[in-house]
C-alpha positions in Angstrom: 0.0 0.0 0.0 1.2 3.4 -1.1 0.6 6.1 1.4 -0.2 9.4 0.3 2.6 12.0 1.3 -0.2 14.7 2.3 -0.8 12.4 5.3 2.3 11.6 6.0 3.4 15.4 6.2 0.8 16.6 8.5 2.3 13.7 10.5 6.4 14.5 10.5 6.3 17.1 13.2 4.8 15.2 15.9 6.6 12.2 15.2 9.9 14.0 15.2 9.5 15.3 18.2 8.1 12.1 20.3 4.6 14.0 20.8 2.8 11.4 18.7 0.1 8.9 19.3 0.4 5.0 18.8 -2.0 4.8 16.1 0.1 7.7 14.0 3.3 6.7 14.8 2.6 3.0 12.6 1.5 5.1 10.2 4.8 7.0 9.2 6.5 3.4 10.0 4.7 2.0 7.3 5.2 4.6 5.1 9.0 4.0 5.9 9.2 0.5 5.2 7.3 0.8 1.9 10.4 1.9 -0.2 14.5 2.8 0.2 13.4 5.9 -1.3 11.1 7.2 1.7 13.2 6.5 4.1 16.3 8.3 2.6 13.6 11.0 2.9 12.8 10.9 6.2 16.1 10.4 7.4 17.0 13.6 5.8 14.2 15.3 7.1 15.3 14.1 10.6 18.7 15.7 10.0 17.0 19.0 9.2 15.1 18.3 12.4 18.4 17.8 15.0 19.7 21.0 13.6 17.3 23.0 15.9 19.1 22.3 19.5 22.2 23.6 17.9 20.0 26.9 17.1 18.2 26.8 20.8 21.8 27.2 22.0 22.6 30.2 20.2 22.6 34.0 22.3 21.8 35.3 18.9 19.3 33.7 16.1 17.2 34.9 13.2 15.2 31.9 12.4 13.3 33.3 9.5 16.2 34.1 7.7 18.1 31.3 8.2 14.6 29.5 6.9 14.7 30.7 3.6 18.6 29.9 3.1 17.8 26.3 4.6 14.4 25.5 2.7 16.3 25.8 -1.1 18.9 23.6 -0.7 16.6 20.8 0.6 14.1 20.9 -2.8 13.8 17.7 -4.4 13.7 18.2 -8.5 10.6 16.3 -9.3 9.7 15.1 -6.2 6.3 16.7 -5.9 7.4 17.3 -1.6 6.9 20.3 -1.0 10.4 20.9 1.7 9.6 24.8 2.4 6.6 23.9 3.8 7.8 21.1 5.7 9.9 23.4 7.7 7.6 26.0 8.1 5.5 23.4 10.1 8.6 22.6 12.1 9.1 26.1 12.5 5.9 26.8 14.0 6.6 24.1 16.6 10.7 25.3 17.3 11.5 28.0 15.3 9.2 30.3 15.4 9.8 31.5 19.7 13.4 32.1 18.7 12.3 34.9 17.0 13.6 37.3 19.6 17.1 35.9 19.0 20.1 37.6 16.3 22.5 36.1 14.0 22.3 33.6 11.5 22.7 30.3 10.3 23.7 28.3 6.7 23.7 25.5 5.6 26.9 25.0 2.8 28.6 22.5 0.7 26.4 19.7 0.4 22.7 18.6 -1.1 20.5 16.7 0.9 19.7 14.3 -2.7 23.2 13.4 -2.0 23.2 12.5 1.7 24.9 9.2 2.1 25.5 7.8 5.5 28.8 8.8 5.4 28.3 12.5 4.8 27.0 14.6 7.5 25.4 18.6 7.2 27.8 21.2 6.8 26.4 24.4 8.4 28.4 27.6 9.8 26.9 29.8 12.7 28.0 33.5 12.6 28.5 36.1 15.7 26.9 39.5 14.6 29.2 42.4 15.0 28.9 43.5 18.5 27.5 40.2 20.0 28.8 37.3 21.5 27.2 33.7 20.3 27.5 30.7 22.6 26.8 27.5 21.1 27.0 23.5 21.6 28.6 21.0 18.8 26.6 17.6 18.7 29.6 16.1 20.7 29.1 18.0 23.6 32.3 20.8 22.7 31.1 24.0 24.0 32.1 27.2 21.8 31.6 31.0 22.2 32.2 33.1 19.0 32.9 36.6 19.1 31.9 39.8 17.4 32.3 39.4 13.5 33.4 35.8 14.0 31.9 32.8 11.9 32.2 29.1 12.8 31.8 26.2 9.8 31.4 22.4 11.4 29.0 19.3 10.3 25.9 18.3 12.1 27.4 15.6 13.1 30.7 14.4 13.3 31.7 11.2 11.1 35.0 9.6 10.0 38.5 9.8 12.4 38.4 13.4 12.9 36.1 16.0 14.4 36.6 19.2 12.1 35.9 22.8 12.2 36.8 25.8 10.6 37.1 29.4 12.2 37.1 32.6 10.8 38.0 35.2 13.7 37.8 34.8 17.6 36.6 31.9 19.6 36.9 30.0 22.7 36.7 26.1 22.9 35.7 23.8 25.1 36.3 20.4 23.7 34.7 16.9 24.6 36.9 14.6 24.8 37.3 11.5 22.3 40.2 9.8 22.3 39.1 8.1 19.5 37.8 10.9 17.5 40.5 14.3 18.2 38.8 17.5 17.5 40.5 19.5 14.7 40.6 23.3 14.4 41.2 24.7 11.0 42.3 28.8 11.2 43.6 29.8 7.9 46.5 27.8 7.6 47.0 26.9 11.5 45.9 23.5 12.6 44.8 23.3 16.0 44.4 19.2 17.2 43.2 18.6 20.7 41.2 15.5 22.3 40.0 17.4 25.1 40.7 21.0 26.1 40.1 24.8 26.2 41.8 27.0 24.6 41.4 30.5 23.2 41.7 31.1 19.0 42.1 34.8 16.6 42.4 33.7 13.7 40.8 37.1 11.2 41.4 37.3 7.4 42.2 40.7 7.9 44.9 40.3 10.0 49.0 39.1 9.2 48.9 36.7 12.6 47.0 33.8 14.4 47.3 33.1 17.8 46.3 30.7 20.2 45.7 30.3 23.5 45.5 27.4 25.5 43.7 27.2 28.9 43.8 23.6 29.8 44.8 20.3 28.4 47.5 19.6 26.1 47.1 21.0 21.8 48.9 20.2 18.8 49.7 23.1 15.9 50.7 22.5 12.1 49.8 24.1 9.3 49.6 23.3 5.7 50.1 25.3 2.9 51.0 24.4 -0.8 49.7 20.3 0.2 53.1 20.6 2.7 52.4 20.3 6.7 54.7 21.8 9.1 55.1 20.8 12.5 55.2 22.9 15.4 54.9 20.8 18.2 52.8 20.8 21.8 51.0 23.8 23.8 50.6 23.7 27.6 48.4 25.4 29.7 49.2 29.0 30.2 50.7 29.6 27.0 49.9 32.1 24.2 51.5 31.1 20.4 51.7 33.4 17.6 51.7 32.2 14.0 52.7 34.4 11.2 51.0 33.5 8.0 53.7 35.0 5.6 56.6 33.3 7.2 54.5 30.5 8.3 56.5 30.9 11.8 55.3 30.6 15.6 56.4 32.4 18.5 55.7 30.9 21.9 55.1 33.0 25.5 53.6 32.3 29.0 50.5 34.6 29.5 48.0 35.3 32.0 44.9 33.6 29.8 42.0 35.4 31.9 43.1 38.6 29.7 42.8 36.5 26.7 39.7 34.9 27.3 37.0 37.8 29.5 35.4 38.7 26.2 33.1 35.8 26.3 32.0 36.9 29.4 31.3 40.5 28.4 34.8 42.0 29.8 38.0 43.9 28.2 40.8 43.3 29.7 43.9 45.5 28.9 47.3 44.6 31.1 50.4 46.3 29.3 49.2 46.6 25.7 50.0 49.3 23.3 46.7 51.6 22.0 47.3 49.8 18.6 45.9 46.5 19.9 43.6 48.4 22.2 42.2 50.1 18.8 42.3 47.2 17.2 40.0 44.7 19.7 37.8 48.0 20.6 36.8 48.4 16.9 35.6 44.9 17.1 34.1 44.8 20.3 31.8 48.2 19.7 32.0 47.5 15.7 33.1 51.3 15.0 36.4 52.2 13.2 39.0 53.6 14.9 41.3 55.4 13.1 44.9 57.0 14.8 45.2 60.7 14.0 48.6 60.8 15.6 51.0 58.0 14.9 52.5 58.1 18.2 49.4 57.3 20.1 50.4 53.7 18.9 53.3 53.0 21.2 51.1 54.6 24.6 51.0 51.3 27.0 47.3 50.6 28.4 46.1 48.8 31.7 42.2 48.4 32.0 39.2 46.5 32.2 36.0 47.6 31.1 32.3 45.8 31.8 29.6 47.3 31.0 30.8 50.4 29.5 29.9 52.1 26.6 32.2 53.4 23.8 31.5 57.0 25.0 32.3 56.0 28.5 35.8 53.9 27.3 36.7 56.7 25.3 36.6 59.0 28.3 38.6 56.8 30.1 41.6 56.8 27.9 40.7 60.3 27.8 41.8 60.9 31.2 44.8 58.1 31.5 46.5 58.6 28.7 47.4 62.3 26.4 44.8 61.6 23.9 41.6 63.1 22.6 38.7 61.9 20.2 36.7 63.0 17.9 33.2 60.8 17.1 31.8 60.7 13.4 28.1 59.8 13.7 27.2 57.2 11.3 25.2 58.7 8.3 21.9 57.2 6.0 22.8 55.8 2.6 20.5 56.0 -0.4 20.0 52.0 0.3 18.5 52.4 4.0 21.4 51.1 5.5 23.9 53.5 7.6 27.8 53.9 7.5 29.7 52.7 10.2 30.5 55.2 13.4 34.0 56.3 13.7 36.0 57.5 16.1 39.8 59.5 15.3 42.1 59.6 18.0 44.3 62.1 18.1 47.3 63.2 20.2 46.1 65.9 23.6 47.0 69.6 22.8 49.4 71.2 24.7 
């Protein structure tokens, strides 16, 4: 007997989510068993499904949007199943109350048709500029992503490995597999743990990487040109920079609670010059900064900020250090959107 899709539709959100009577759930079992092909279908349908705890995690969501990137890469040419709508009903279930929460979510590099056990969802989570994004990988590996910072990983993790890829700033910590290490792709640095925290910057805009490892033991290579070079072990406490156009690393023992506050809302500041003050302040409020005065540069900082605002930062460095500032409100473009603020810092008059 041939059930009729319609029916078994109406069903999928209830059965996917355990809230389903006796009598309904032998119906979608039937309608499994009747061919290879349904259930390919629904077991893609229940990857679609798992992806939603990942979202719940999230600090910042926009489930409508990433709705409408999801729903055209799971169309079935000439299927007749109608996939948007699908996931609207799923929405209306899981989706739909996380309204309230920004950022966004794709789903990247591989089409449902071709799902084979083998092959697993690969989907990248992005931290809006000025936000902070907490999230939990199906192993259990805890990760906050900072502002502007975007991480790519697979639903689920299959194969030897457990892979990721990071563009900008994020903190790890990794559930540990001995049987499965967890590998961190930044750029060309390769970050290989099996259980651990550590701290990663790693921005395409920038000349370095660095990590920073908390606890546990890390490995770091990198590949470039299909070559791999070796740099040996991390231990807890240590800070390594890797520059990409040498391909070199430069190891130092640190004080990793400045290295890793942002994810709990603080700056912390402890003998850095204003360039890397600029630099991570630009990020964290998402203005540009721009240095009037070249000398400002070499000033040496010590702070911590909270809960301040930019104005209320700016003042501060106002008063600690020979500098003043001068704010360019943002301005509407012809497309509704606005330019970004800026700020020019510029050596204190006499």
């Amino acid at each position: 007997m041939n059930t009729n899709f319609n029916d078994i539709e109406a069903l999928l959100a209830s059965y996917l989510s355990g809230d389903i009577s006796d009598e309904s759930r032998m119906i979608v079992d039937s309608w499994r068993k009747e061919s290879p092909e349904n259930e390919k279908l629904f077991q893609e349908m229940q990857y679609a499904w798992n992806a939603i705890p990942i979202l719940q995690e999230m600090e910042q969501f926009n489930s409508f949007e990433a709705l409408k990137k999801i729903s055209p890469m799971l169309e079935q040419e000439g299927s007749g199943i109608r996939w948007i709508k699908i996931l609207q009903r799923i929405a209306a279930i899981l989706i739909i109350p996380l309204v309230a929460y920004a950022g966004y979510m794709t789903i990247s590099n591989i089409s449902l048709k071709k799902l084979s056990e083998t092959e697993s969802i690969i989907q990248t989570i992005s931290s809006r500029q000025g936000m902070v994004s907490k999230l939990t990988l199906s192993d259990g590996t805890k990760v906050w992503l900072n502002s502007g910072s975007s991480l790519q990983f697979p639903l689920r993790f299959t194969g030897n490995k457990r892979q990721v890829k990071l563009k900008g700033e994020a903190y790890f910590e990794v559930a540990k597999n001995e049987n499965q290490p967890f590998l961190l792709n930044a750029n060309e640095l390769n970050v290989e743990v099996l259980g651990t925290s550590f701290n990663v910057v790693s921005y395409d805009d920038e000349s370095v990487s660095e990590v920073v490892l908390v606890t546990g033991k890390v490995k770091l290579f990198s590949e470039s040109d299909n070559s791999e070079k070796q740099y040996g072990f991390m231990h807890p406490g240590q800070r390594v920079v890797y520059t990409k156009k040498s391909q070199k690393v430069a190891y130092e023992e640190v004080d990793v609670k400045k290295y890793i506050a942002w994810r709990n809302g603080d700056l912390i500041f402890v003998d850095d010059s204003m360039n890397e003050v600029v630099k991570r302040l630009s990020r964290w409020f998402n203005v540009e900064i721009s240095v009037k005065d070249p000398e400002i540069n070499d000033y040496i900082y010590k702070a911590t900020f909270s809960d301040e605002t930019l104005s209320q930062v700016l003042y501060m460095l106002k008063i600690s250090a020979p500098i003043d500032y001068r704010i360019v409100e943002s301005k509407p473009l012809p497309d509704g959107t606005f330019t970004k603020q800026k700020v020019i810092l510029m050596k204190k008059k006499e």
